[in-house]
C-alpha positions in Angstrom: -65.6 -71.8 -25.3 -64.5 -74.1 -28.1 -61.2 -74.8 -26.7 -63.4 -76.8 -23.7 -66.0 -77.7 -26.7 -68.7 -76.0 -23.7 -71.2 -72.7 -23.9 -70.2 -70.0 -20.8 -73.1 -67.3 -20.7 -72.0 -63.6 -21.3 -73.2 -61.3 -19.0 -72.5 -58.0 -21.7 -76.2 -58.4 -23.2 -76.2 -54.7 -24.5 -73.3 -55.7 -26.9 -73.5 -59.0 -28.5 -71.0 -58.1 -30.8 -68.4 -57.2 -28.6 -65.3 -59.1 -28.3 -64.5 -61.1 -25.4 -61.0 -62.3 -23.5 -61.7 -65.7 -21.4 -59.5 -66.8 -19.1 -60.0 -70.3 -18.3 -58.0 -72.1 -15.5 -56.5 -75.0 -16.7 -56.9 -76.6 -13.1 -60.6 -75.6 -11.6 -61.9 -74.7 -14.9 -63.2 -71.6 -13.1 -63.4 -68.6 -16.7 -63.7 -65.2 -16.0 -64.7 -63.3 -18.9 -63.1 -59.6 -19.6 -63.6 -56.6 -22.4 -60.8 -56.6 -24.9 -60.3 -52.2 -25.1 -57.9 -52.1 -28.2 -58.0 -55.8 -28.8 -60.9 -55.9 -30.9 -59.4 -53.0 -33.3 -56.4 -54.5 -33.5 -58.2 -58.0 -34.7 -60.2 -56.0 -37.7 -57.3 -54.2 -38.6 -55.4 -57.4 -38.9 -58.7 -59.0 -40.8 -58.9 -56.8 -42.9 -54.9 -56.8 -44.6 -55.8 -60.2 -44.8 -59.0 -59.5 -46.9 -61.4 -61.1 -44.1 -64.8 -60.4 -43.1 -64.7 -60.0 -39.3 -68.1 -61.0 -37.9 -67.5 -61.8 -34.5 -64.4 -63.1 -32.4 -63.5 -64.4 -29.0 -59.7 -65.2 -27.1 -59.2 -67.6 -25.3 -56.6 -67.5 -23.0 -55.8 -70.5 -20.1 -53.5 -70.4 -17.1 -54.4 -70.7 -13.4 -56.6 -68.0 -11.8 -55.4 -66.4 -8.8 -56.7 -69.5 -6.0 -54.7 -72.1 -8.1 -51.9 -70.0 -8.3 -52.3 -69.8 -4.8 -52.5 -73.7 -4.4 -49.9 -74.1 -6.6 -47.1 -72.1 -4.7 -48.2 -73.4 -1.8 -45.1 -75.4 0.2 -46.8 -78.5 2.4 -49.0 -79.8 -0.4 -48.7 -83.0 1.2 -49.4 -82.0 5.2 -51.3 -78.6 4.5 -54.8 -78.0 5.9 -55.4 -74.7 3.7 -55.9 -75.8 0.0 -57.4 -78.4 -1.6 -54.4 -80.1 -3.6 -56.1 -82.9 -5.3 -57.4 -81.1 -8.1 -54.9 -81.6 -11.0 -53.9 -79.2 -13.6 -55.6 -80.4 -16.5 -52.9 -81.3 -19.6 -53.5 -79.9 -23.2 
């Protein structure tokens, strides 16, 4: 991931040149990794108008995953006994 400057391992080993989405929680760091159907055309199609040799590309996309959004819509942060509010979202 070079937006965390850190290595997450891929579990698509039959394509190591596929194209990958990574959604990475800005507030448990937790990245789940998805296939990008339509993405990755899109992406050489755009390369190429631009006269660029595509060898290999990944998005990055960050947000909260469904627990933080969870935590974070929660209404007794300060009295609840469900979710663990002291985990900060992390600022860019």
């Amino acid at each position: 991931m070079e937006s965390a400057n850190s290595y997450v391992l891929c579990h698509h080993f039959e394509q190591p040149m596929h194209t990958s989405a990574l959604f990475i929680c800005d507030r448990c760091g937790q990245v789940t990794e998805r296939t990008t159907e339509g993405v990755e055309e899109t992406l050489q199609k755009l390369a190429q108008e631009a006269g660029f040799a595509l060898r290999h590309s990944v998005v990055e996309a960050h947000g909260l995953c469904a627990g933080c959004v969870e935590v974070e819509a929660c209404d007794s942060k300060h009295d609840c006994a469900e979710h663990d509010h002291s985990i900060a979202i992390k600022k860019k």
